[in-house]
C-alpha positions as a printed Julia matrix, in Angstrom:
149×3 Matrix{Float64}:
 -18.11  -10.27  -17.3
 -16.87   -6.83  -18.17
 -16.09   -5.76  -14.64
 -14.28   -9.15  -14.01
 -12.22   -8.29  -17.09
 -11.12   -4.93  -15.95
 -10.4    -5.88  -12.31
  -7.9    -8.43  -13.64
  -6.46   -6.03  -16.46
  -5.82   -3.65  -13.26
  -4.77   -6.86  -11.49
  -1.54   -8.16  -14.09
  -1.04   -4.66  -14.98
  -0.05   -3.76  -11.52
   1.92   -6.47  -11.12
   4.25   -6.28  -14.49
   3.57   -3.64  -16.08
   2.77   -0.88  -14.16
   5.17   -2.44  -11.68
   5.7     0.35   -9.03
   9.27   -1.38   -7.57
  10.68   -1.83  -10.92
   8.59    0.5   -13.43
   7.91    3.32  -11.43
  10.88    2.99   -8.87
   8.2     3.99   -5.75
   9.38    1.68   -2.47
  12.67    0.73   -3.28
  14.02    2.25   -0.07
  12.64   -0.94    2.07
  12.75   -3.02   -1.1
  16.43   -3.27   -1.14
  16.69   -2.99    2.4
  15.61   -6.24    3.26
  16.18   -8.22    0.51
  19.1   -10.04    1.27
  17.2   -12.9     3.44
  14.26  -14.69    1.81
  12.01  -14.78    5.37
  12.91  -11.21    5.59
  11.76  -10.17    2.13
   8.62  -12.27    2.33
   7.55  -10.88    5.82
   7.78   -6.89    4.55
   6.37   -8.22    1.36
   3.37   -9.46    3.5
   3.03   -6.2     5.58
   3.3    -4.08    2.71
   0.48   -6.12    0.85
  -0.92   -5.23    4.06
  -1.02   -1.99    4.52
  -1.98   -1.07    0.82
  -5.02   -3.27    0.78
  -5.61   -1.41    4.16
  -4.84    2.32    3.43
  -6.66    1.66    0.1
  -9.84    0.48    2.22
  -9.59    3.4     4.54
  -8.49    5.95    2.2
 -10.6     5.59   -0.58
 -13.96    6.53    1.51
 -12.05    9.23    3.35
 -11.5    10.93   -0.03
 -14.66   10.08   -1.68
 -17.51   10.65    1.28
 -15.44   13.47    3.59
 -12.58   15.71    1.58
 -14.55   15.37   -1.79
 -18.3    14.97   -0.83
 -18.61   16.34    2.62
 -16.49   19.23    3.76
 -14.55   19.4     0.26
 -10.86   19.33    2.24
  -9.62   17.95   -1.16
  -6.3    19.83   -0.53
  -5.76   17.87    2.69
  -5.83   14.29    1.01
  -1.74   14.1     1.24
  -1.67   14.68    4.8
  -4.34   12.58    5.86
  -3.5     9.88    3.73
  -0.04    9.95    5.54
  -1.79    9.67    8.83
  -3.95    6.83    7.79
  -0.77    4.89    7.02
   1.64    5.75    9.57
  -1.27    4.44   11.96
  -2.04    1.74    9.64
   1.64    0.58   10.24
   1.8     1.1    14.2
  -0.56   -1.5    13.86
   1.48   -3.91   11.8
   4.23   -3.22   14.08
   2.28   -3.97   17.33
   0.69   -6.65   15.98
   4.32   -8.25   14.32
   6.21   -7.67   18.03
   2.91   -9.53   19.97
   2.71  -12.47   17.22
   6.2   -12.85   15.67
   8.78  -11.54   17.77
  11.63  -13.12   15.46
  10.09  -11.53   12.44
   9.86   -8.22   14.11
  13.24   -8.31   15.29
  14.93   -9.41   12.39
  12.84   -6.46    9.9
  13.98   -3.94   12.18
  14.3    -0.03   11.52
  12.7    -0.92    7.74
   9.28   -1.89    9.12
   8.71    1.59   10.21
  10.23    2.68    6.66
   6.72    1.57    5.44
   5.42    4.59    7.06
   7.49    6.7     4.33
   7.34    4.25    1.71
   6.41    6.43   -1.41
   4.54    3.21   -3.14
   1.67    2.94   -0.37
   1.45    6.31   -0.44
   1.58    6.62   -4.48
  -1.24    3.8    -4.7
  -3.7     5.66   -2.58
  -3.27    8.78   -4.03
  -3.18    7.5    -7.68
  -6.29    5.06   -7.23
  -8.29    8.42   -6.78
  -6.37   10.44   -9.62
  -6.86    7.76  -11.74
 -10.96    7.76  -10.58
 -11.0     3.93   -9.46
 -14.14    2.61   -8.06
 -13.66    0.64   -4.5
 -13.46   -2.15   -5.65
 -10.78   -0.96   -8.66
  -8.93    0.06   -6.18
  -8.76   -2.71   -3.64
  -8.19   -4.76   -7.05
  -5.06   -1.97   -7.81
  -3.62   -2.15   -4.54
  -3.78   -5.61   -4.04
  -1.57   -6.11   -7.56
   0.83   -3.43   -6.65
   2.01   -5.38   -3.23
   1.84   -8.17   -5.39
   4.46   -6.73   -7.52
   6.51   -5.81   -4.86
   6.63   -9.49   -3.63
């Protein structure tokens, strides 16, 4: 019961208070970019959610089994935390121009802005500052694309 209580105090506090859009002002770039159209918003919404919950997945083992535990590269988490997401959102893109053409078409030069969007890269890196478990983390990143919906 405790751990359900703290994954959905990390949940709602991701989404309003800890807001990263509105609080902490991370991924406004592509925020405001496409926020004019309501499919438009909704789809980068959806590959943002995306590509947190992903680069959270991928990320948080990289850090916590190979730079930390392993071969203690803790100095090289930026870099290949970037890496991990700009591939993360090739895939989003290839996947977007195969499956929904009009989507892809219509998001334009701000899908690739994910790739540099400081809030995907600010919830990976501050899931391990802030010494989430997984599962935190998952819980974290999941409520901070939330909020950006």
């Amino acid at each position: 019961m405790e751990l359900a209580l703290k994954l959905a105090s990390i949940f709602f506090t991701m989404i309003l208070v800890d807001n990263y859009v509105l609080v902490k002002f991370l991924g406004i770039c592509s925020f405001l970019g496409v926020s004019r159209k309501l499919d438009q918003a909704v789809g980068m919404s959806a590959a943002v959610i995306f590509v947190m919950l992903m680069s959270t997945a991928v990320t948080w083992p990289i850090y916590h089994f190979l730079l930390d535990g392993g071969v203690n590269f803790v100095y090289m988490e930026t870099v290949v935390f970037i890496l991990v997401i700009a591939a993360l959102v090739q895939l989003v893109e290839i996947i977007l121009k195969k499956y929904l053409p009009a989507l892809h078409a219509s998001l334009g030069v701000y899908l690739p802005l994910i790739t540099t969007n400081c809030a995907v890269l600010g919830v990976t890196m501050n899931n391990i500052s802030d010494g989430y478990t997984f599962w935190e983390s998952m819980v974290c990143a999941l409520g901070c694309g939330l909020g950006y919906l």
